[in-house]
C-alpha positions in Angstrom: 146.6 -175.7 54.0 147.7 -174.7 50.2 146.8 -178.5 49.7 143.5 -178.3 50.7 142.4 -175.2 49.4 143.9 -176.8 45.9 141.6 -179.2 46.3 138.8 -177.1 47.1 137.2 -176.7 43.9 136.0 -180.5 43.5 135.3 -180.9 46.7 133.0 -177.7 46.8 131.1 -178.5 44.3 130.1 -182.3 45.8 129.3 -179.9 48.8 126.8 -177.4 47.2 125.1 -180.7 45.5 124.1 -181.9 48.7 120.7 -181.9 50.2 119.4 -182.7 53.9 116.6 -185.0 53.9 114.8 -184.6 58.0 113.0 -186.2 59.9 111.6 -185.8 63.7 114.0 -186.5 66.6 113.2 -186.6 69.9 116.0 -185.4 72.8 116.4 -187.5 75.8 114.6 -186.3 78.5 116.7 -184.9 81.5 116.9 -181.8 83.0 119.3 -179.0 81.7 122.5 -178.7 84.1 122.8 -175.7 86.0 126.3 -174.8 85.1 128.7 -175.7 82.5 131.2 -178.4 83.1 134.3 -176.5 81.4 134.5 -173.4 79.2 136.2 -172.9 75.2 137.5 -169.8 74.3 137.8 -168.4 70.8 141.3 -167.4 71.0 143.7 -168.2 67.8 144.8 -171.5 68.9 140.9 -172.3 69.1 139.6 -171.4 66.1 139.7 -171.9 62.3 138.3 -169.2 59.8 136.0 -170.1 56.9 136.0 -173.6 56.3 134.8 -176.7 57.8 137.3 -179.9 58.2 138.0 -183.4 60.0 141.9 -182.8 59.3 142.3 -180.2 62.0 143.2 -181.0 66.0 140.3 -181.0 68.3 140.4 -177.7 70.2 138.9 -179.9 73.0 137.9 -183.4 74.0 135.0 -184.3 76.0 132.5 -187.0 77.0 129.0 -187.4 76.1 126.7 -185.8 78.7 129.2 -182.4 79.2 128.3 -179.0 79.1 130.6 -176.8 77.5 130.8 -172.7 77.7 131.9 -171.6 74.4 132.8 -168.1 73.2 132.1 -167.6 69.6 133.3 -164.6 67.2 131.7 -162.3 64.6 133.6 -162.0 61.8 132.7 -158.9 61.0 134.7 -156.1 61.7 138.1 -158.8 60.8 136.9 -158.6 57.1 138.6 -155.2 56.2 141.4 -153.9 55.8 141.4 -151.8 59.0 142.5 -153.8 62.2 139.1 -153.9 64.7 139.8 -151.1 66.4 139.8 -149.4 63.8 136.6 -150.4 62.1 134.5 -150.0 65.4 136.3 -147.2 66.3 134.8 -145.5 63.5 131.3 -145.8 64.9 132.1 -144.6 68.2 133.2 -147.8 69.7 136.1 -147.5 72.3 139.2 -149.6 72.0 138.4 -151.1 75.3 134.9 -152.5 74.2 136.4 -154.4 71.4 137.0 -157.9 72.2 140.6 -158.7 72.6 139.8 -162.0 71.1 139.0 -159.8 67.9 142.0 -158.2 67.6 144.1 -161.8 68.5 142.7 -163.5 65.7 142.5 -160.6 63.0 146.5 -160.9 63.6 146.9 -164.5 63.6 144.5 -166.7 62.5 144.9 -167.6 58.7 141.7 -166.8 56.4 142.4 -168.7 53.8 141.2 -167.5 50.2 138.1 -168.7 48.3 136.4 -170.1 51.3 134.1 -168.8 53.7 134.1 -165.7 56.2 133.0 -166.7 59.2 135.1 -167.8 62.6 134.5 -171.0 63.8 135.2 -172.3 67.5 136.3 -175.7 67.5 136.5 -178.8 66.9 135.5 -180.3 70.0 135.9 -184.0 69.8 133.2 -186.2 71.5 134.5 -189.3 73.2 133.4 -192.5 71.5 131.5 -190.5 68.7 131.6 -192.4 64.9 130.3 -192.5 61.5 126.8 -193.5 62.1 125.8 -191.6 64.7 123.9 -188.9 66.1 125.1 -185.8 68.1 122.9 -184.1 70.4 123.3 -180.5 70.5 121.2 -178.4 73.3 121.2 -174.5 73.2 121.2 -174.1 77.3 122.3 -170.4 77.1 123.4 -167.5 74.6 124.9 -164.0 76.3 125.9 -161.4 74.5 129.7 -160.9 74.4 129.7 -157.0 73.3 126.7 -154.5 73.1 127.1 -153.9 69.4 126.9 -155.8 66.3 127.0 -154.9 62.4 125.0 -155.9 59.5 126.6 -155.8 56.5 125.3 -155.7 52.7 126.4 -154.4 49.0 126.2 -154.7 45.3 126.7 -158.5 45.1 124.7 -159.2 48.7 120.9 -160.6 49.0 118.3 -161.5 47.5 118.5 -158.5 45.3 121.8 -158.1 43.8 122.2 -154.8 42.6 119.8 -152.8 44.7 122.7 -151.0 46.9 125.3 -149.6 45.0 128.2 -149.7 47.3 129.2 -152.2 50.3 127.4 -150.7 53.4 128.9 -151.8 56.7 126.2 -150.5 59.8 127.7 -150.7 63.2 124.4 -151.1 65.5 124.5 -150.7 68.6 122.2 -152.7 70.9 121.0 -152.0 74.4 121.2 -155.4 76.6 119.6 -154.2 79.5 116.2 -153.5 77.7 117.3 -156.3 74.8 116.6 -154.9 72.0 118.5 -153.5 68.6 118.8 -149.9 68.2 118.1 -149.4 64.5 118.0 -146.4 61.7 115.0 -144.6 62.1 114.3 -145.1 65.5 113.0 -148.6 65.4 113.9 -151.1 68.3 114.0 -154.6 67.4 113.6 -157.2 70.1 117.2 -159.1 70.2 116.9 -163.0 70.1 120.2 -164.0 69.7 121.2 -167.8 68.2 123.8 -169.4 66.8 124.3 -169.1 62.8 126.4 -171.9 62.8 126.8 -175.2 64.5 127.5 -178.6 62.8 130.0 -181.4 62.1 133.2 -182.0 60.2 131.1 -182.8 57.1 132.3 -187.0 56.0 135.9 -187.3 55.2 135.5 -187.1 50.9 134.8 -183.6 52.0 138.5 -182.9 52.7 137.7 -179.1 53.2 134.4 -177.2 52.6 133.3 -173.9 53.0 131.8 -172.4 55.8 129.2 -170.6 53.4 126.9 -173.1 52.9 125.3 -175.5 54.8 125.0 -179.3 53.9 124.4 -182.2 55.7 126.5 -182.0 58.3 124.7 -178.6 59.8 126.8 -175.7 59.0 125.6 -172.1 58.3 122.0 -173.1 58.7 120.8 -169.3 59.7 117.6 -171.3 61.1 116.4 -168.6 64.1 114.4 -170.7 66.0 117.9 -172.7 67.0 117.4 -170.0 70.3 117.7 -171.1 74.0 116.2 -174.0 74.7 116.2 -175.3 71.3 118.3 -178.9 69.9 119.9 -179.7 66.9 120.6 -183.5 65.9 123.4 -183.9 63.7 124.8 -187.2 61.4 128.4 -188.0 62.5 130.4 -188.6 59.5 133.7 -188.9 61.2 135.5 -190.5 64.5 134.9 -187.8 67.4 132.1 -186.0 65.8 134.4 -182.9 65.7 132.1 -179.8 66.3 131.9 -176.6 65.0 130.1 -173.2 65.9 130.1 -169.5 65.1 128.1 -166.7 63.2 126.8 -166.0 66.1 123.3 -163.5 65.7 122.0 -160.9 67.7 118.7 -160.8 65.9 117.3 -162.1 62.1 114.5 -162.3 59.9 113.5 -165.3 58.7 115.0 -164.9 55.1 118.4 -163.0 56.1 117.3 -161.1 52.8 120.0 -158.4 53.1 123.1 -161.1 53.3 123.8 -160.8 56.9 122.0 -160.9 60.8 122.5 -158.4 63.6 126.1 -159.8 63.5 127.0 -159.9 67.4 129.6 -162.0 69.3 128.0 -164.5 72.0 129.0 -167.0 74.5 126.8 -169.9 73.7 126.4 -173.0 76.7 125.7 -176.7 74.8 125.3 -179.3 76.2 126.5 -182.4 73.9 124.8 -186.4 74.0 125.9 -189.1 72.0 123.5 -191.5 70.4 125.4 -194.8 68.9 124.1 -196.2 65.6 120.9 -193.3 65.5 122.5 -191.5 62.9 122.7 -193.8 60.2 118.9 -193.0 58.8 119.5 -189.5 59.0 119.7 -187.3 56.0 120.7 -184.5 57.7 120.2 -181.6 60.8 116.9 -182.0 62.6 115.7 -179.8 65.2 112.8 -178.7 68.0 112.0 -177.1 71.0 109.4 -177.6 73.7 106.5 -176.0 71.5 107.4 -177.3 67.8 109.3 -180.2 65.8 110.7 -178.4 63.2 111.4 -180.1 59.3 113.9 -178.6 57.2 114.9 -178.5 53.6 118.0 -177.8 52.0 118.7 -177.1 48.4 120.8 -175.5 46.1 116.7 -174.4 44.5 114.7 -172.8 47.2 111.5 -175.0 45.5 113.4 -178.0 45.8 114.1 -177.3 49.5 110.3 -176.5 50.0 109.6 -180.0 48.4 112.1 -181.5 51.0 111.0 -179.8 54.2 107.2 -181.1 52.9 108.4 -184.2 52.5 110.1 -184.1 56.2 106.6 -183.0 57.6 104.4 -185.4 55.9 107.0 -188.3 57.1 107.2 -186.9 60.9 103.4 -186.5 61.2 103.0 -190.1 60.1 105.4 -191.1 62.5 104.0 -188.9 65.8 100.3 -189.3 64.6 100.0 -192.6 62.7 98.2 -191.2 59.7 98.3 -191.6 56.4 100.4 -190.1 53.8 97.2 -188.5 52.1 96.5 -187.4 55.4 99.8 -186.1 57.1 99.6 -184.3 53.9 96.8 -182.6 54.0 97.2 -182.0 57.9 100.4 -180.5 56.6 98.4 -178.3 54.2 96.2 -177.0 56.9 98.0 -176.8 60.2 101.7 -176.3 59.1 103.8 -172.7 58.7 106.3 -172.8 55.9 109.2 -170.5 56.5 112.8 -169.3 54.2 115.1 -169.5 56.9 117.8 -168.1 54.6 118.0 -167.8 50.8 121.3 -166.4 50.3 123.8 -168.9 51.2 123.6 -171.1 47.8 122.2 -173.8 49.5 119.3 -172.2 50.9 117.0 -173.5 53.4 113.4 -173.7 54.3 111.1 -175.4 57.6 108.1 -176.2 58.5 107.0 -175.9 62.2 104.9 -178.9 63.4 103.2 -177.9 66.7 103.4 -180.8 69.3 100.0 -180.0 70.4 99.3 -181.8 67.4 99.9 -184.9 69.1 98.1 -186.7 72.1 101.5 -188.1 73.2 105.2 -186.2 73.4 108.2 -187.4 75.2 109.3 -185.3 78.1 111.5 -182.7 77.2 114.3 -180.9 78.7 113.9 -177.1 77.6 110.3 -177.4 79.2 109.8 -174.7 82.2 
């Protein structure tokens, strides 16, 4: 490990430089399985802690098609210098409520320095999966895993650096049978819990990134539309694919302006499908659900981002409507939302929501009720 986070600082940099070009991606249509096929825990031996890699042993092998049950873990609340229980137990939360998962990996998972902060579950290796393809990833289910979460900001957090004068941890607690986010001032948010992170072991030049940005390979893409019954199509860059996920959300604004989500452990159900040879015109993630194709754009400069998730729409509205480029752009101008997904990760990310009423034609899909 010393070797790699040596190496880090070269490496890092080629990662921050990199931008995902999208375009539209269309899943296979088939009907969502009813259960999962076999289940990955985030115990020590199962996870890795702020860094993506292809160098580390596949916490689990499977074939194209499976559906996997996997637990995922905040990080926060294993950030300080106070064990778990001690953290929550500070807001009220009994020793009993905190995952033992938690407390396993505070003790004996490595967090190596200068890299990123989040717990990642994984790799799972997908059987036959190589550079030049494209990975599948279907949000079946998300269920809460503890009925509190934390959101976390400071000096050096946000958009604005500066505005709070001290790091300010907030344990929130969250009511699941009413779903919703019991916040200061007696406001109840609506939870709508996702996945921060999912993505790929980034291509093998990349000999150890940070889980802190994302980049072409997925990564922390804080993109909240990536809810239940939502896909993500990922580039394979290496043999097996090699999968990653974690930062899993409660609840976020489009923006994450403070630094951080409802920060809330989940147990996500994904369901995986290989396609051999698609991945080799992809620039990076693409995404959609049974309402919207969705066109993202990452960049170290939010306006470059902006530029690149215009691009993505003008290109996918060609495609689905066979218009023009003057055209898909001005139906672009006229009938497509622009959203900051996150702007706080140093590559930052924006998308553009393309209705699919837009289109006379669309492909069955398998989130569809």
């Amino acid at each position: 490990m010393s070797k790699h986070v040596r190496g880090l600082a070269a490496t890092w940099c080629a990662a921050l430089a990199l931008a995902a070009l999208v375009s539209s991606a269309t899943a296979q249509p088939a009907p969502a399985p009813t259960k999962p096929d076999v289940t990955l825990g985030s115990r020590p031996e199962t996870v890795i802690w702020g860094y993506f890699s292809a160098r580390v042993a596949p916490a689990l092998r499977i074939k194209s098609g499976i559906m996997v049950r996997i637990d995922t873990m905040s990080h926060q609340g294993l950030l300080t210098r106070d064990d778990p229980v001690t953290f929550f137990g500070a807001a009220g939360i009994k020793p009993d409520e905190v995952l033992q998962d938690a407390k396993d990996i505070y003790a004996k998972v490595p967090h190596p320095k200068g890299l990123g902060v989040h717990v990642l579950t994984g790799p799972i290796w997908i059987e036959d999966a190589a550079p030049g393809d494209m990975l599948e990833v279907r949000v079946v289910d998300l269920e809460f895993r503890v009925p509190y979460g934390v959101n976390n900001t400071g000096p050096t957090s946000g958009v604005l650096p500066g505005l709070v004068e001290k790091p300010t941890p907030r344990i929130i607690r969250t009511d699941l049978a009413r779903k919703v986010a019991l916040l200061p001032g007696g406001i109840e948010l609506p939870l709508a819990p996702f996945l921060g992170i999912m993505g790929v072991a980034p291509p093998p030049d990349l000999i150890i990134v940070s889980s802190g940005p994302p980049g072409r390979w997925g990564g922390n893409l804080d993109l909240r539309v990536l809810g239940v019954g939502s896909t993500l199509y990922l580039p394979v860059f290496n043999e097996g694919a090699l999968f990653y996920t974690g930062d899993p959300h409660g609840v976020q604004g489009d923006g994450e302006v403070d630094g951080g989500a409802l920060e809330q452990s989940l147990t996500a159900t994904l369901q995986f499908i290989l396609h051999k040879g698609a991945g080799t015109a992809m620039r990076g993630p693409r995404a959609e659900d049974a309402a919207n194709y969705y066109a993202l754009g990452l960049d170290l400069d939010l306006n470059v981002a902006m530029k690149t998730a215009v691009r993505e729409t003008v290109e996918l509205l060609q495609e689905k409507a066979g218009v023009t480029v003057a055209e898909a752009y001005a139906i672009a101008s006229m009938g497509v939302d622009f959203k900051v997904a996150e702007a706080v990760d140093s590559v930052q990310l924006i998308y553009g929501t393309v209705p699919k009423k837009f289109f006379k034609q669309n492909p069955a899909y398998w989130g569809s009720k």
